[in-house]
C-alpha positions in Angstrom: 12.4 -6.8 -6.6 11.7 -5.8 -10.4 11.5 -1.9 -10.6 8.5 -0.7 -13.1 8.2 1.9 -15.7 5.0 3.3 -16.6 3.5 5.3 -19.2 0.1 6.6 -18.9 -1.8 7.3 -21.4 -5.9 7.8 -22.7 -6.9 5.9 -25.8 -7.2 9.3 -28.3 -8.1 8.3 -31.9 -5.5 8.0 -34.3 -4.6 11.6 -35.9 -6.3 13.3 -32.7 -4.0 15.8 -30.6 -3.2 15.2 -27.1 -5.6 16.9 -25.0 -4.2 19.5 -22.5 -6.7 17.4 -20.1 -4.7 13.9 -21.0 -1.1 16.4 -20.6 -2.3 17.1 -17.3 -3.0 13.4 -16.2 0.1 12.5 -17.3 2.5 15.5 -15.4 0.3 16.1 -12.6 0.8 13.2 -9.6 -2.3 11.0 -8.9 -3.7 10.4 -5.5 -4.1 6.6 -4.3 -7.3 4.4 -5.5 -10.4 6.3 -4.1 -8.9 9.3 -2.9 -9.5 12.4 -4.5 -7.2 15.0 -5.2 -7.3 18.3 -3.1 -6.4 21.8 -4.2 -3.9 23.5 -1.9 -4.9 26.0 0.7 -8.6 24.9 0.1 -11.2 22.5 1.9 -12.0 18.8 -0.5 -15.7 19.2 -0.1 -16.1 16.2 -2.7 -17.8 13.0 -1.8 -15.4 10.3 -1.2 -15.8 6.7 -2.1 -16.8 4.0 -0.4 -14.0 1.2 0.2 -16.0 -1.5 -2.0 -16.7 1.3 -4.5 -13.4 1.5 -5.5 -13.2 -2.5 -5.0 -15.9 -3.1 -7.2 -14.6 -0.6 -9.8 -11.0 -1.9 -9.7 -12.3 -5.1 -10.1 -14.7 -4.4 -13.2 -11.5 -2.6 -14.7 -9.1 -5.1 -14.5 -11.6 -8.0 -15.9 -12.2 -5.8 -19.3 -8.2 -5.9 -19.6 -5.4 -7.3 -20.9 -1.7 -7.9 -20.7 0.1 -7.4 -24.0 4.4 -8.1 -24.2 5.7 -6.9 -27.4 9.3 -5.9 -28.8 10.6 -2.3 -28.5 9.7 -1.4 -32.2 6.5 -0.5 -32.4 3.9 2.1 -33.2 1.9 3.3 -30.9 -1.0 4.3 -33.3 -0.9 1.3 -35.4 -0.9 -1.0 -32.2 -3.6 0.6 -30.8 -5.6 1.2 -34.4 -5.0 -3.1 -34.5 -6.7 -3.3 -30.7 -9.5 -1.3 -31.5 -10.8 -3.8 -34.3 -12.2 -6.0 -31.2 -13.9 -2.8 -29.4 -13.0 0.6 -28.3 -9.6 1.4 -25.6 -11.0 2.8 -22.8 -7.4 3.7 -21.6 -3.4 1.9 -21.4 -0.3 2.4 -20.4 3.2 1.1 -20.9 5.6 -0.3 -18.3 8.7 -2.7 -18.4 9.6 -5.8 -16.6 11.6 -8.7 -18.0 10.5 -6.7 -21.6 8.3 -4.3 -23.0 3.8 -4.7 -21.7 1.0 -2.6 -22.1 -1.8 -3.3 -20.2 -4.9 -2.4 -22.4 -8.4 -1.8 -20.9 -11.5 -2.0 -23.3 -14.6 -0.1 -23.0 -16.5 -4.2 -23.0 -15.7 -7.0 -21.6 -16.9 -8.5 -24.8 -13.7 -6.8 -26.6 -11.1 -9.4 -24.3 -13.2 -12.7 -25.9 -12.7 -11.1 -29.4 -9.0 -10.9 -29.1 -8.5 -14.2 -27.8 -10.6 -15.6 -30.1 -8.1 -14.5 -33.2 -5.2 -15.5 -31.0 -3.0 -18.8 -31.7 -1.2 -20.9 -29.2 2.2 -20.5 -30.1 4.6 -23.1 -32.1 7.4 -24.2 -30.0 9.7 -26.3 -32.0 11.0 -29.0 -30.1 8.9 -28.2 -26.9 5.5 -28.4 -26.1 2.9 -25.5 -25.5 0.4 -26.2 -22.7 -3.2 -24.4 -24.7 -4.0 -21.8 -21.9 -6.4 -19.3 -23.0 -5.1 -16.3 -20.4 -5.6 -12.6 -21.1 -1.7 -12.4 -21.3 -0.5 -12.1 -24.9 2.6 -11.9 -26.9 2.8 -9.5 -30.1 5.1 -10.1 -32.8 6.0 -8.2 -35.6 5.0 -9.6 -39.5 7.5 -7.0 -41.1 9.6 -5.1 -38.3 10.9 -2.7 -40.4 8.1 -1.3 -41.2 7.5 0.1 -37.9 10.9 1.0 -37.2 10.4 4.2 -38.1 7.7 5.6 -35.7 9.4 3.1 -32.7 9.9 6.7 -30.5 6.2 7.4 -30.2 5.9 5.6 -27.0 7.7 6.6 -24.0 7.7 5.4 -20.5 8.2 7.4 -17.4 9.9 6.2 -14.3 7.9 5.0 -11.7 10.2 3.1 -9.3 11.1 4.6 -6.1 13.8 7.2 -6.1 17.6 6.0 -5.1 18.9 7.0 -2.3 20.8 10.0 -3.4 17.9 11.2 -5.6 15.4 11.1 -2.5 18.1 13.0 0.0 18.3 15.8 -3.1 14.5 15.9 -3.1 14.4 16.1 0.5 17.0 18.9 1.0 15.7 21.5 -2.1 12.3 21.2 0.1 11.0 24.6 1.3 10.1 23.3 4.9 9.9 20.0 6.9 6.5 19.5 5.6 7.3 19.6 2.3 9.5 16.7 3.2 7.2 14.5 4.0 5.0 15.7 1.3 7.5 15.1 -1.3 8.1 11.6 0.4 5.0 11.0 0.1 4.9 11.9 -3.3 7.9 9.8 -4.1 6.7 6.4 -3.1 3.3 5.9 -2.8 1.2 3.5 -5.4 0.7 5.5 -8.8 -2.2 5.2 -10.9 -0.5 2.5 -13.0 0.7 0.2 -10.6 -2.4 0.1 -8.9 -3.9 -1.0 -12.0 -1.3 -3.6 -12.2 -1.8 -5.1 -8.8 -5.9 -5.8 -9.5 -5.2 -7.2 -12.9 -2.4 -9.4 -11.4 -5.7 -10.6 -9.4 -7.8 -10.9 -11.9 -5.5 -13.4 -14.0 -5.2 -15.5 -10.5 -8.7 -15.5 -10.5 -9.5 -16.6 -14.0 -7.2 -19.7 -12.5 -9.3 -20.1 -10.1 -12.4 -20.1 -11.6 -12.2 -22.9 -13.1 -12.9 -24.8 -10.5 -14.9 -22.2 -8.5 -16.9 -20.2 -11.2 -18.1 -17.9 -8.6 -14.8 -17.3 -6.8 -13.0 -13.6 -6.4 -9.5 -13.0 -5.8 -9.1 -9.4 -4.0 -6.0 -7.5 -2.9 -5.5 -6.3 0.6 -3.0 -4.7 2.6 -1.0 -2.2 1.4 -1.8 -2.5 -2.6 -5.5 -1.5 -1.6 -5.4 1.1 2.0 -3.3 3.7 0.9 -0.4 3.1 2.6 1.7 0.7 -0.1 4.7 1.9 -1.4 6.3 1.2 -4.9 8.2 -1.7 -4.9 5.6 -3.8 -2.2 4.3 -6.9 -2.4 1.0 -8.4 -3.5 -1.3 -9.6 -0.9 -4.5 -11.6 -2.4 -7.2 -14.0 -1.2 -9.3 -16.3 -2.8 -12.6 -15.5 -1.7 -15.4 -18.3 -2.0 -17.9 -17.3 0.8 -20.5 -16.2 -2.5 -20.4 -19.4 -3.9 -23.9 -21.1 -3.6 -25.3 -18.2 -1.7 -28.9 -17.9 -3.6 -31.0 -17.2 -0.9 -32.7 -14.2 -2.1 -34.2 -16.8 -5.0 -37.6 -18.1 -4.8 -37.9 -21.9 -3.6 -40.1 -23.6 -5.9 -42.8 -25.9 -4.0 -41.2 -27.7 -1.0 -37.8 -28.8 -2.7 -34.6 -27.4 -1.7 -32.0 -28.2 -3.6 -28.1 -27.9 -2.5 -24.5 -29.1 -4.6 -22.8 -32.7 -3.7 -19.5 -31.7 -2.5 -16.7 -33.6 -0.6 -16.6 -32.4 3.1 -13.1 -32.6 5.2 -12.4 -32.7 9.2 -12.1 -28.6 9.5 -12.2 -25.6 7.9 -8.5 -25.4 8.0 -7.7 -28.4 6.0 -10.1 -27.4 3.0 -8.6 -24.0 3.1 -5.4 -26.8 2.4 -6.5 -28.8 0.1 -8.1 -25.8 -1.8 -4.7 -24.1 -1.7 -2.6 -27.2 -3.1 -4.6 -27.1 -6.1 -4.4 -23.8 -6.9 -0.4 -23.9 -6.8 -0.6 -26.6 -8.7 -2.4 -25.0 -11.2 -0.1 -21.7 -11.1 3.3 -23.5 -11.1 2.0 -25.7 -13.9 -0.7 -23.4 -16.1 -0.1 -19.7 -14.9 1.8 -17.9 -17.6 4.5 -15.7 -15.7 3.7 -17.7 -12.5 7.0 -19.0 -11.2 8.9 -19.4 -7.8 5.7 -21.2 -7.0 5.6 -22.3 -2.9 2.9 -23.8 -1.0 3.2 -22.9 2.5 0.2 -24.6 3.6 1.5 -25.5 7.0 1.8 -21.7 8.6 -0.7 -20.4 11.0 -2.4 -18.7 7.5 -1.7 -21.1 5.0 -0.7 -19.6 1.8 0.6 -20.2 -1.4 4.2 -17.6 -2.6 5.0 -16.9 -6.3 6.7 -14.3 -8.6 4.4 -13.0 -11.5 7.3 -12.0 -14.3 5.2 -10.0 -16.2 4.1 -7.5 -13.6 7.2 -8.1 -11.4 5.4 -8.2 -8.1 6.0 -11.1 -5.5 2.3 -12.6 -4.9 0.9 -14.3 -1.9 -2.2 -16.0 -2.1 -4.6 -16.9 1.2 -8.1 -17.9 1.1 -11.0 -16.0 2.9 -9.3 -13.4 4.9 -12.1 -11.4 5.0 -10.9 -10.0 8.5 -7.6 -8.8 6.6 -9.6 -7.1 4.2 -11.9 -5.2 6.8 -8.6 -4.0 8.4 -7.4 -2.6 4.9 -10.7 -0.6 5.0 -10.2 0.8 7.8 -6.6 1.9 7.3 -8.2 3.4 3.8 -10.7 5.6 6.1 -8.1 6.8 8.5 -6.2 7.6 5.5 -8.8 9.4 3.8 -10.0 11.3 6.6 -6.6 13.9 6.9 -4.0 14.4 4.6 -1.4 14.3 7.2 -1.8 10.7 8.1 -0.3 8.9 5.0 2.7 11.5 4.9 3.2 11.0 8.3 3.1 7.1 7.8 5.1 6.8 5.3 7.8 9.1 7.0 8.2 7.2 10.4 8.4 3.9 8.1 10.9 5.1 6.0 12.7 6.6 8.9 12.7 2.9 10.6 13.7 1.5 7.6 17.0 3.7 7.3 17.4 2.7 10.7 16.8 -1.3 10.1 14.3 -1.4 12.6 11.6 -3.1 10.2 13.2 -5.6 7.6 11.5 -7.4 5.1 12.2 -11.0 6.4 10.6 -12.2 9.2 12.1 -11.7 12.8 12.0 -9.6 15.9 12.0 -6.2 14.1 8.9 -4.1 13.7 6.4 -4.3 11.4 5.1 -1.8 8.9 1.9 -2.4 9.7 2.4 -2.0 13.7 4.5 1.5 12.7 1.2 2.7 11.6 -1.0 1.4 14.6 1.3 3.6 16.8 1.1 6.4 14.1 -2.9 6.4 14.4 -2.9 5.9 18.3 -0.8 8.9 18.4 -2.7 11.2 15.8 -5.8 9.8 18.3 -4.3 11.2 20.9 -3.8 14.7 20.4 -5.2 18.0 21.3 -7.9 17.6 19.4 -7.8 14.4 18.2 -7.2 14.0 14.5 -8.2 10.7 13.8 -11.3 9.1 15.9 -11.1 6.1 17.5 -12.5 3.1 16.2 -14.7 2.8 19.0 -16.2 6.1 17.1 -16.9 4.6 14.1 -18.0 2.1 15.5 -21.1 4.4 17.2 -21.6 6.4 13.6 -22.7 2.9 11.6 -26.1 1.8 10.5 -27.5 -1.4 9.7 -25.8 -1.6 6.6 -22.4 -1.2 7.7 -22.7 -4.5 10.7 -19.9 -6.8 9.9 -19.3 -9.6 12.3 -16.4 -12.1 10.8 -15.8 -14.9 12.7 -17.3 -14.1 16.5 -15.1 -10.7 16.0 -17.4 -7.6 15.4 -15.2 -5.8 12.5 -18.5 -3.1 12.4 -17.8 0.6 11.5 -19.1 3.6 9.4 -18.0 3.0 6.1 -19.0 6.4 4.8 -16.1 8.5 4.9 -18.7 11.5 4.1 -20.2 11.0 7.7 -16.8 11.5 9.7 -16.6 14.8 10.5 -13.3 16.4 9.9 -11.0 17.3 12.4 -10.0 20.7 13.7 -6.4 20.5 14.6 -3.9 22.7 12.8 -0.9 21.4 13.5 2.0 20.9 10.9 3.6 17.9 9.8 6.9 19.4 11.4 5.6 19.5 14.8 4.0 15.8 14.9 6.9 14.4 13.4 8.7 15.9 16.3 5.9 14.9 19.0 6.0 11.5 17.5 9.0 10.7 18.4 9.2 12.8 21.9 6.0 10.7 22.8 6.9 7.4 21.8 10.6 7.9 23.5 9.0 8.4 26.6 5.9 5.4 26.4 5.5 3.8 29.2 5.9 0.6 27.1 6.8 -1.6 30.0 3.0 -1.2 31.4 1.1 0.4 29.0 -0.7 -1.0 25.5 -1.7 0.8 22.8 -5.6 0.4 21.8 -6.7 2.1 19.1 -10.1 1.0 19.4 -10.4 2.7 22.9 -7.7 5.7 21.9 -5.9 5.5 25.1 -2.9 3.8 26.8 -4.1 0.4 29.2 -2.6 -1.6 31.0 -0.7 -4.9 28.9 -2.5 -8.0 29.2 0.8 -10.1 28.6 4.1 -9.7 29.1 5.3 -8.8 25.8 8.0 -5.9 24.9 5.4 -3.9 22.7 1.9 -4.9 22.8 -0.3 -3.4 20.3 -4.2 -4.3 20.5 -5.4 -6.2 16.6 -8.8 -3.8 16.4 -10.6 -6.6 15.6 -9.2 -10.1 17.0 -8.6 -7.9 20.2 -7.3 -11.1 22.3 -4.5 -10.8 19.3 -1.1 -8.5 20.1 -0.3 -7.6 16.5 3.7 -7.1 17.5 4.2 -10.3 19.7 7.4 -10.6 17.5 9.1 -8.0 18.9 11.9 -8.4 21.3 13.1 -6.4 23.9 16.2 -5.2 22.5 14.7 -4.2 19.0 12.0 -1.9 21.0 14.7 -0.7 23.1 16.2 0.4 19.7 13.0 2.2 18.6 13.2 4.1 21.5 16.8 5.4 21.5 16.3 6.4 18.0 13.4 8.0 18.7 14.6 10.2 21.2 17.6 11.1 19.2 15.3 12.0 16.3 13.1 14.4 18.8 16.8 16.1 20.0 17.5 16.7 16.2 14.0 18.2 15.3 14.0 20.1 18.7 17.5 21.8 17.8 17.0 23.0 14.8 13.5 24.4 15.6 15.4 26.3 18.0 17.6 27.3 15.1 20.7 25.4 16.6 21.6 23.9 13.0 24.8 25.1 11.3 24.0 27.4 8.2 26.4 24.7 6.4 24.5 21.8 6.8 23.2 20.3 3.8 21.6 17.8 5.9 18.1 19.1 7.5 14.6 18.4 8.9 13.7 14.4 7.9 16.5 13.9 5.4 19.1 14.4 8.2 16.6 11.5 10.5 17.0 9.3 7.3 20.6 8.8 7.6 22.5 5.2 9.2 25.2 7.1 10.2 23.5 10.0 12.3 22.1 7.7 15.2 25.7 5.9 14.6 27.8 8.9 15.3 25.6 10.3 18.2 25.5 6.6 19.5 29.3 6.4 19.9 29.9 9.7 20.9 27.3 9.3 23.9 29.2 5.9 24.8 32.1 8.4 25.9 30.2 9.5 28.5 29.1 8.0 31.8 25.5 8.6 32.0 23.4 6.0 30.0 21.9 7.0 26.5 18.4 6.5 27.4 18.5 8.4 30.6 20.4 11.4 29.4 18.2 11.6 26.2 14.8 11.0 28.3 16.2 13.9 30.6 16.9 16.5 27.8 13.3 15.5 26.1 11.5 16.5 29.9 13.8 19.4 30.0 12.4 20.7 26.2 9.1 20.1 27.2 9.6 22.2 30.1 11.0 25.1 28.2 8.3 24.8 25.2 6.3 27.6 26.2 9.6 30.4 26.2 9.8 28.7 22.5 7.4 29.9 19.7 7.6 27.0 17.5 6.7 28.1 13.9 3.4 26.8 13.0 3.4 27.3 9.1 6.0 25.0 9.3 8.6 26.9 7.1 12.3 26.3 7.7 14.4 28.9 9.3 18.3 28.6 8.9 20.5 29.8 11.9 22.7 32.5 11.1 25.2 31.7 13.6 27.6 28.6 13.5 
């Protein structure tokens, strides 16, 4: 995986200070697409957007912009003053992979036709250039040395996920288990930048396919678009076609009706094929940057794989997966409606991760997306909820927000303004904590988890872990898993409650530089307490479930410290 390094920066005028407005975007950390910022130790009272909003905006950004490689020595001011002759920068930023890019957004769309219109097709000496007009250029230099000397006006801040040792500093000069996950948070989630990245890569893909479906969109989904990506994740898109020849708001004239000759195939499945071939075809062959290029058109979604070099994100392409897309918006509004829910997320996966209980090739193992199922079922279920069920938002939606894709009703409110908050208090310390105490002790080998309905039922099938799809609810989202990975879960997640609990209870050696989540995020802790319980003769699970049921029993005689600060044992 290619790492990226951003700079952000507004399009001043040449000779114009910085701003202490534009200093402050570039310090201060930005919140995911859509969300909006929140002062500390107050109420957001702001209106938040709609999912499609930010969709529709993304989308409109990225097709007014363009990809730009150039060599290290360069000005700034001058390359910018040299844009700016097509149409005014609305705003840019720098980042590295496999060389130097900007991407560059105009204030017009009109601005990107300008520029390719003064732009060549390279000379290749002894090879041949295929004549693609993309929106990726390549900038060379008439006189380098001419610009050698103002080369250190740009600069470009890290924005790859911390190393290891980096994140376990972070996570130990924390002020409290909350801040942990806070500063986790912080660490990996989507910036500004690379969100930017991930809907241009898009819109090049769609500019592809557009020439031979005009009307066509390719959208992101998953985890570049509800909240919930981290740096470093890969690009989910699909091509969607349903608004192609859809002009039935348009007056019929007399009594014609008049409809496109097309080719028509024995099922949906093998147009979503055919449609698919060509289009890797057409990346492996005309995509600038587009290589790797695999069409795995034979898998229950067919799909087509690639690299794209020049934003260094690993692509896969499907064709109307609208129902993918409604389940990214709905991840987006449970996201939206608490602050705690993304930190807590992104925690537990980075906790399984350190553990190996997710991977990033396919298998038996966990999925990201099935960590944060059982994160929302459990934020549903407590006392009082934090996040409603979807059964919920299903009851709050109008007309306007029915959606029924495929025979599956995907409808809920989609108006995060008319969810009303929740009331619980409680800190990230203590549902960490409870996460794991409650997941140790599910009743996986009966129960389900639903977060349409909120509540445990019984499991239709006799699968390890069955977890309910919210919208293709005949569909058990972690079918994959196997026996002995959930067993694994399990033991870890009792072993992760047992260190929480003991060093709320100030059990925790002053010494310790270890604490709170960054002690959790260690291989080697659930190694060492794995083969010192082997000594003994009562089994792991039993002991472990029997201390949890002991803790909970004892709770009460236990103030736990609610505004979540850490407290450090003064005895050994």
């Amino acid at each position: 995986m290619v790492h990226h390094t951003f700079c952000s920066a507004s399009a001043a005028p040449e000779g114009v200070p910085e701003t202490r407005l534009q200093r402050q975007q570039v310090l201060e950390p930005l919140a995911p697409p859509g969300y909006l910022k929140e002062e500390r130790g107050s109420e957001d009272r702001t209106p938040k957007k709609r999912f499609f909003e930010v969709q529709k905006e993304r989308r409109e950004q990225a097709q007014r912009s363009v990809l730009i490689h150039f060599p290290n020595k360069i000005s700034e001011k001058k390359f910018l003053k040299y844009l700016s002759q097509h149409g005014p920068v609305n705003n840019h930023f720098f980042y590295e992979s496999f060389g130097l890019y900007a991407v560059v957004e105009f204030c017009q769309k009109e601005s990107v036709a300008s520029l390719q219109s003064v732009t060549r097709t390279p000379s290749m000496g002894t090879e041949a250039a295929i004549p693609f007009r993309s929106r990726c250029f390549h900038l060379k230099l008439k006189n380098a040395s001419n610009q050698t000397s103002e080369q250190s006006s740009i600069s470009r801040s890290n924005q790859s996920p911390p190393s290891s040792k980096k994140l376990f500093e972070l996570l130990c000069d924390a002020e409290s288990v909350d801040d942990q996950l806070n500063t986790l948070l912080k660490e990996f989630q989507l910036t500004e930048e690379n969100t930017k990245l991930r809907y241009f890569t898009c819109s090049l893909i769609e500019d592809i396919a557009a020439a031979y479906f005009p009307d066509c969109a390719v959208r992101p989904f998953g985890s570049s678009v509800n909240g919930f990506g981290k740096l470093g994740c890969d690009l989910d898109m699909f091509l969607d076609l349903d608004e192609i020849g859809k002009f039935s708001d348009h007056k019929n004239l007399g009594n014609f009706l008049m409809e496109f000759q097309v080719k028509n195939v024995p099922s949906e499945r093998i147009a979503t094929q055919k449609i698919l071939s060509v289009i890797g075809e057409c990346l492996d062959h005309f995509g600038p940057g587009c290589v790797g290029v695999q069409k795995i058109l034979n898998a229950r979604c067919p799909l087509v794989r690639f690299s794209h070099q020049p934003s260094g994100f690993q692509c896969d392409l499907t064709t109307n997966n609208r129902i993918a897309l409604k389940s990214s918006e709905l991840l987006y509004i449970y996201g939206a409606l608490d602050s705690r829910v993304r930190a807590l997320v992104f925690s537990i996966r980075c906790w399984a991760r350190a553990h190996s209980l997710t991977s990033s090739i396919p298998g038996a193992w966990i999925t990201n997306f099935s960590l944060t199922m059982m994160v929302i079922f459990f934020l549903q279920r407590r006392s009082p909820p934090i996040l409603p069920t979807l059964d919920y938002l299903k009851s709050l939606a109008d007309a306007e927000d029915k959606c029924v894709i495929e025979g599956h009703n995907c409808t809920f409110v989609c108006d995060l303004n008319r969810i009303k908050p929740s009331g619980n208090t409680e800190t990230l310390e203590l549902l960490l904590r409870e996460f794991f105490e409650y997941f140790g002790n599910f009743a996986f080998n009966k129960n389900s988890i639903n977060i349409r309905q909120g509540r445990e039922q019984n499991k239709p099938e006799p699968s390890p872990l069955h977890i309910q799809n919210p919208f293709e609810t005949s569909l058990n989202i972690s079918k994959n898993v196997s026996q002995s990975q959930l067993q694994k879960f399990v033991d870890l997640a009792r072993e992760s409650a047992w260190i929480l609990h003991q060093e709320g209870n100030d059990h925790r050696s002053p010494s310790s530089k270890l604490w709170g989540l960054a002690a959790l995020l260690l291989p080697s802790v659930a190694k060492n307490v794995s083969q010192a319980k082997r000594k003994r003769k009562k089994p792991a699970s039993e002991r472990v479930k029997n201390l949890l049921e002991s803790i909970k029993s004892t709770s009460t005689e236990n103030s736990t410290n609610t505004n979540g600060t850490r407290t450090v044992s003064t005895q050994a």
